[in-house]
C-alpha positions in Angstrom: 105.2 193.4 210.8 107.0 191.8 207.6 105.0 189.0 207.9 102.0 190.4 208.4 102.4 192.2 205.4 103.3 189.0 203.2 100.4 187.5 204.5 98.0 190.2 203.3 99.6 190.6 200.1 99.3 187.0 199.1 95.8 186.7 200.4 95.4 189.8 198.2 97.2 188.4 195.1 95.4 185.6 195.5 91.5 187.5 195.0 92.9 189.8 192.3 95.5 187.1 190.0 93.0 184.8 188.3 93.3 180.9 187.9 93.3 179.3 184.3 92.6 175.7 184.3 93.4 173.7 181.2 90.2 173.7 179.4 90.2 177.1 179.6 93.3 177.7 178.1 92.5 175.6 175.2 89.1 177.6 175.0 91.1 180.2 174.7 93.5 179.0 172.0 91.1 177.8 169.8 88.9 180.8 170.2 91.9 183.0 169.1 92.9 180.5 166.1 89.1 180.7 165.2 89.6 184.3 164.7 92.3 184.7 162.7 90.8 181.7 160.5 88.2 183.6 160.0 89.8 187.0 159.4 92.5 184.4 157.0 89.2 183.3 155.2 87.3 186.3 154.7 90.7 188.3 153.1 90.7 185.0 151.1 87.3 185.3 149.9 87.6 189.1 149.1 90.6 189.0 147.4 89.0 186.0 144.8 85.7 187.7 144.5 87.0 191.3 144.2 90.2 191.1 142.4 90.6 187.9 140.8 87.4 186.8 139.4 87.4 190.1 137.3 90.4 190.3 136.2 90.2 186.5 134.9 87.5 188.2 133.1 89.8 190.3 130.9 92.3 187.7 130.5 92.5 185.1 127.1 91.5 181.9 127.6 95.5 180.6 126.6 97.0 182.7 129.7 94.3 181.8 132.2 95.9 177.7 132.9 99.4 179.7 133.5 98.4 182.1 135.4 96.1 179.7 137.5 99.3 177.7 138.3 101.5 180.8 139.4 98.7 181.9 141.3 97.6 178.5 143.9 100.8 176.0 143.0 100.3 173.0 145.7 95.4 173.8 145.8 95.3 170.0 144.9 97.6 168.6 147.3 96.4 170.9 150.2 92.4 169.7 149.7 92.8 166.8 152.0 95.2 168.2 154.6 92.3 171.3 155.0 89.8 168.7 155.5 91.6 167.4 158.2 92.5 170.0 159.7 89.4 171.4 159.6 87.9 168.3 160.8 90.5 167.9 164.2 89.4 171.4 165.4 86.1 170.5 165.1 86.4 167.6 167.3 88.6 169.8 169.8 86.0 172.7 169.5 83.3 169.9 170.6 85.2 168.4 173.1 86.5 171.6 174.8 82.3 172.9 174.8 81.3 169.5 175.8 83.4 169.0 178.5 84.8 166.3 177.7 88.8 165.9 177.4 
């Protein structure tokens, strides 16, 4: 009777628990880092177009260099390092819709 039991309960764990493969996993990753990218960039976007850009406006042209520094320190050296990165998930995003590995 115990065995019977295990028997049916695997067989039923089996229909009901799903399988991930690999590439779906990594689908998934990347779909979820997408996301908050997105979310990341468009708080980004509101916050320089909403708050910054007119409060820039009332500023004097002498504090604006200072305060452009205290504001985005390391913009310059983080240019290329974006571009890669943005580049690498691009190639994964490809390659995971492709099919290919």
């Amino acid at each position: 009777m115990h065995h019977a039991f295990a028997v049916v309960s695997s067989l039923t764990a089996s229909y009901v628990m799903p399988t991930i493969t690999g590439k779906e996993a990594a689908q998934l990753i990347l779909r979820w880092f997408h996301i908050i990218a997105g979310i990341a960039w468009v708080g980004l976007l509101y916050f320089f177009n909403l708050i910054n850009v007119p409060f820039m406006k009332q500023v004097d042209a002498a504090a604006k260099p200072k305060i452009f520094q205290t504001l985005d320190p390391a913009r310059p050296e983080l240019v290329p390092l974006e571009f890669a990165g943005d580049g690498l998930r691009r190639i994964l995003v490809l390659g995971t819709i492709s099919g290919r590995p």
